[in-house]
C-alpha positions as CSV (number, residue, x, y, z in Angstrom):
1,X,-7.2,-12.5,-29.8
2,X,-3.9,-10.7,-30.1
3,X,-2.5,-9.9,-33.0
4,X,1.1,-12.0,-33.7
5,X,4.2,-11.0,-36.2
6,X,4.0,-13.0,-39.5
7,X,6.7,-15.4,-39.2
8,X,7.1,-17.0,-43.0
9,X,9.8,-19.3,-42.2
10,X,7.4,-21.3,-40.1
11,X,5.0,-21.2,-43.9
12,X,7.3,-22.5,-45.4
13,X,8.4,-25.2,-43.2
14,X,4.7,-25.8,-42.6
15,X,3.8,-25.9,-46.6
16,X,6.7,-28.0,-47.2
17,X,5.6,-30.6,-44.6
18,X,2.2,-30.9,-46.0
19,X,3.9,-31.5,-49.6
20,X,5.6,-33.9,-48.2
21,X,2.7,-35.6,-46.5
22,X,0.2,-35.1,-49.8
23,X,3.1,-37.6,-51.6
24,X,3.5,-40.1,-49.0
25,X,-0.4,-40.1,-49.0
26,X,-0.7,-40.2,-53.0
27,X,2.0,-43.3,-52.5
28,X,0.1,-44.7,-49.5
29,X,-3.1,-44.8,-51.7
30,X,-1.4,-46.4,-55.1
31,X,-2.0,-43.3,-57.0
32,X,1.8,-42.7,-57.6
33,X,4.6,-44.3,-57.1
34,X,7.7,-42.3,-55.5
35,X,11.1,-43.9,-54.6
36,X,10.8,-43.4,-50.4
37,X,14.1,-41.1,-50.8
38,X,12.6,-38.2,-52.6
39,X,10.3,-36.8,-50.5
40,X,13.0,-37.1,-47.8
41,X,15.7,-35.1,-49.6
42,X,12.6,-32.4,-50.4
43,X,11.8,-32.1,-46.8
44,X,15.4,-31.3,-45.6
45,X,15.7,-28.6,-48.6
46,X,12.8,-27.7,-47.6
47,X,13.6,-27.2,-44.4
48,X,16.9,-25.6,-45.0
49,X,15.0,-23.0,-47.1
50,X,13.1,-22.4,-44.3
51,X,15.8,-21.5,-42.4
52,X,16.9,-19.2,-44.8
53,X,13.9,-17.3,-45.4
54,X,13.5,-17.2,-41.0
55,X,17.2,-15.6,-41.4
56,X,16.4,-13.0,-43.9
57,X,13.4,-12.5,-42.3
58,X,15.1,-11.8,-38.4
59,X,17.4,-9.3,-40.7
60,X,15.0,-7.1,-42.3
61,X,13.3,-7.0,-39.0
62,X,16.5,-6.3,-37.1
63,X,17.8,-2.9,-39.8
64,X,13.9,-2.0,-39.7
65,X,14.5,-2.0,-35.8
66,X,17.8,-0.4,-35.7
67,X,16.5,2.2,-38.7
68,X,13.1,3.4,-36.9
69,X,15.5,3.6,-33.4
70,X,18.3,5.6,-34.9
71,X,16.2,8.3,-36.2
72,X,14.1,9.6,-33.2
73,X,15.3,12.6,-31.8
């Protein structure tokens, strides 16, 4: 199997889904109770942090690029 680039904007998104899936599960079983919009405002912060960290992560990846490319003789 080939190798892939660590993307942690998708491990994010990903871990922020299943938190929101563990709550909705912990509701749908009767062990907590959660007003239905909470999880839903989590999951778009979630997902905007997600975004964020996929941003930072594109820019450190595109001044390593630039960095390593500017330096060979």
């Amino acid at each position: 199997m080939r190798r892939h680039p660590m993307e942690p904007g998708k491990l994010v998104a990903g871990l922020v889904v299943l938190g929101v899936a563990a709550v909705y599960g912990l509701d749908a079983a009767g062990e907590r109770h959660v007003r239905s919009l909470v999880p839903l405002i989590v999951l778009v912060c979630g997902l905007c942090a997600a975004g964020v960290v996929s941003t930072l992560t594109y820019a450190a990846r595109r001044k390593r690029a630039r960095s390593t490319d500017g330096s060979a003789p």
